[in-house]
Residue frames relative to the residue before (quaternion, step in Angstrom):
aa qw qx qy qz dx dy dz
X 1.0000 0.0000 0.0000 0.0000 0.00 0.00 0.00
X 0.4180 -0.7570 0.5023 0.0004 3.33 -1.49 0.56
X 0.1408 0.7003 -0.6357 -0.2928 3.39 -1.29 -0.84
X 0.5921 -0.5557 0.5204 0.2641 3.68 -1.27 1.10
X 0.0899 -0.7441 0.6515 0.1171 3.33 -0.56 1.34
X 0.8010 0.0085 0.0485 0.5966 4.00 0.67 -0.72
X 0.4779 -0.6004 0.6304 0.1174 2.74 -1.84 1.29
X 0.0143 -0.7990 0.5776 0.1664 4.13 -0.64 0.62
X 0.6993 0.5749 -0.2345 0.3543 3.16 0.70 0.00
X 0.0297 0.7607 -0.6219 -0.1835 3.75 -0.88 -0.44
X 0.6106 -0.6123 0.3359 0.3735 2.89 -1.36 0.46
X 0.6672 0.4041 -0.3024 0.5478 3.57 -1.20 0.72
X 0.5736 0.6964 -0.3463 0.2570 3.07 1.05 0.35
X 0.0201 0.9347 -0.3083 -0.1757 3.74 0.10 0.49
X 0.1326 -0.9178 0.3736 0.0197 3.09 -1.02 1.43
X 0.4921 -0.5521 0.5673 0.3621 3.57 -0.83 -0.02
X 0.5756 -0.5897 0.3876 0.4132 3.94 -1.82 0.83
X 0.8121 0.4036 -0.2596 0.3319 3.35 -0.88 0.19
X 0.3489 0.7114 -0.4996 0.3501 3.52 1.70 -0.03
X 0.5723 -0.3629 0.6202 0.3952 3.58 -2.00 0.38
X 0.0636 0.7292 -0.6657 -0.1451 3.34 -1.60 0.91
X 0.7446 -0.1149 0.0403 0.6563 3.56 1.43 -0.44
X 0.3637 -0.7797 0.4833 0.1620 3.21 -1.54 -0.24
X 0.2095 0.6919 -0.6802 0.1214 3.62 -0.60 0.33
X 0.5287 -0.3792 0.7381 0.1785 1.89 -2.57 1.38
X 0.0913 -0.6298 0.7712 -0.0169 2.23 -2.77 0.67
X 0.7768 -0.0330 0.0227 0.6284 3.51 -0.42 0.42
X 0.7095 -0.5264 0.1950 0.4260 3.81 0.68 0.89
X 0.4969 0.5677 -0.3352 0.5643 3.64 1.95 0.59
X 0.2229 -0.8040 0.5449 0.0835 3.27 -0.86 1.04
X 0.3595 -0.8772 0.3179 -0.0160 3.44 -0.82 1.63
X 0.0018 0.8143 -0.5020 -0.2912 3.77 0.66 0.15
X 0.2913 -0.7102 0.6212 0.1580 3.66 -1.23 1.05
X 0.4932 -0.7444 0.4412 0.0890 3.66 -0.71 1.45
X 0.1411 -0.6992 0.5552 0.4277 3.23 -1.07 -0.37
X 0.5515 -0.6010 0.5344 0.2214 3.22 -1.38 1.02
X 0.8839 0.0864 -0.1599 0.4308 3.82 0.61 -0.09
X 0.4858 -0.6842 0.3924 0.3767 3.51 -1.11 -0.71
X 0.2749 0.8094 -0.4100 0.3179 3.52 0.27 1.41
X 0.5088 -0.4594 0.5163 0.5133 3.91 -1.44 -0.49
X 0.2833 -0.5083 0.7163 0.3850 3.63 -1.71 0.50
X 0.4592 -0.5560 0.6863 0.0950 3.27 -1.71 1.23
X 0.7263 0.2009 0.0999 0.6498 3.58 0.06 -2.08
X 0.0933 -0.6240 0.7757 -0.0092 2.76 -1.95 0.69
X 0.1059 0.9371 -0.3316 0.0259 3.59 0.74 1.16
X 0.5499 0.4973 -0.2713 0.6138 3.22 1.38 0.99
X 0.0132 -0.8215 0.5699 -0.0155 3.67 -1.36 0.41
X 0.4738 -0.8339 0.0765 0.2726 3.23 -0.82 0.43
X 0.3057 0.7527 -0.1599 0.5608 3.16 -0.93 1.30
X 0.5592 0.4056 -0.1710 0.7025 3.28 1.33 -1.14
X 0.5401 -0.5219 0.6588 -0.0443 2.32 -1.80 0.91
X 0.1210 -0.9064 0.3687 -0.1667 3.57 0.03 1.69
X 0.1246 0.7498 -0.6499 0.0064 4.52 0.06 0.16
X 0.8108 -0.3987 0.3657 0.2234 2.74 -2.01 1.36
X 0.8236 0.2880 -0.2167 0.4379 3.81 -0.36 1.15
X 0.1876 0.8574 -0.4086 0.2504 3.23 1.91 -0.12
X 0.0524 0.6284 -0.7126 -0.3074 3.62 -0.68 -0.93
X 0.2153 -0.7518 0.6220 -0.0390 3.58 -1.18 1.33
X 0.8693 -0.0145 0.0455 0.4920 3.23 0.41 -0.49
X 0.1826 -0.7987 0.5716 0.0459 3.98 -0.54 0.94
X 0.1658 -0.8097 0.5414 -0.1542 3.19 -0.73 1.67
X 0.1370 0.7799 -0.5968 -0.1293 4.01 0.12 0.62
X 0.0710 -0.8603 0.5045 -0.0157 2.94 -1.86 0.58
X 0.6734 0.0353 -0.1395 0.7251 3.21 0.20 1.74
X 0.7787 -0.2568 0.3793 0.4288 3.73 1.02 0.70
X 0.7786 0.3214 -0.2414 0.4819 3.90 0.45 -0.60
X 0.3629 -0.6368 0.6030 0.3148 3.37 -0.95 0.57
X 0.1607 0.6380 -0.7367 -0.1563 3.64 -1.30 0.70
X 0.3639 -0.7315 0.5402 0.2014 3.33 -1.51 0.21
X 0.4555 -0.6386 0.6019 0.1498 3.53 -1.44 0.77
X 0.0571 0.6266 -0.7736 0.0751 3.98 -0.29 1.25
């Protein structure tokens, strides 16, 4: 588990694989969460603060039409 130190995105944003989408700490180590594809963030289902665990979904990102998701 976690806690979302920063939001890098907005929605409508479009990105490319491997872009910064956010960050959380963990165990006093701070983590940048990628994106896993090339697309627009749709959802942005987190903020900062929250309190996050391994499988979350944080941010929704379609691409080409598919929804992929950022845990």
């Amino acid at each position: 588990s976690g806690v979302v130190t920063r939001v890098l995105v907005d929605l409508g944003d479009e990105g490319q694989i491997g872009d910064p989408l956010l960050v959380v700490e963990a165990m006093k180590m701070e983590h940048t969460v990628a994106s896993p594809s090339v697309g627009l963030v749709r959802e942005i289902r987190t903020r900062v603060s929250a309190q996050v665990q391994a499988g979350d979904m944080l941010v929704v990102i379609t691409a080409d039409g598919d929804e992929v998701s950022s845990e």
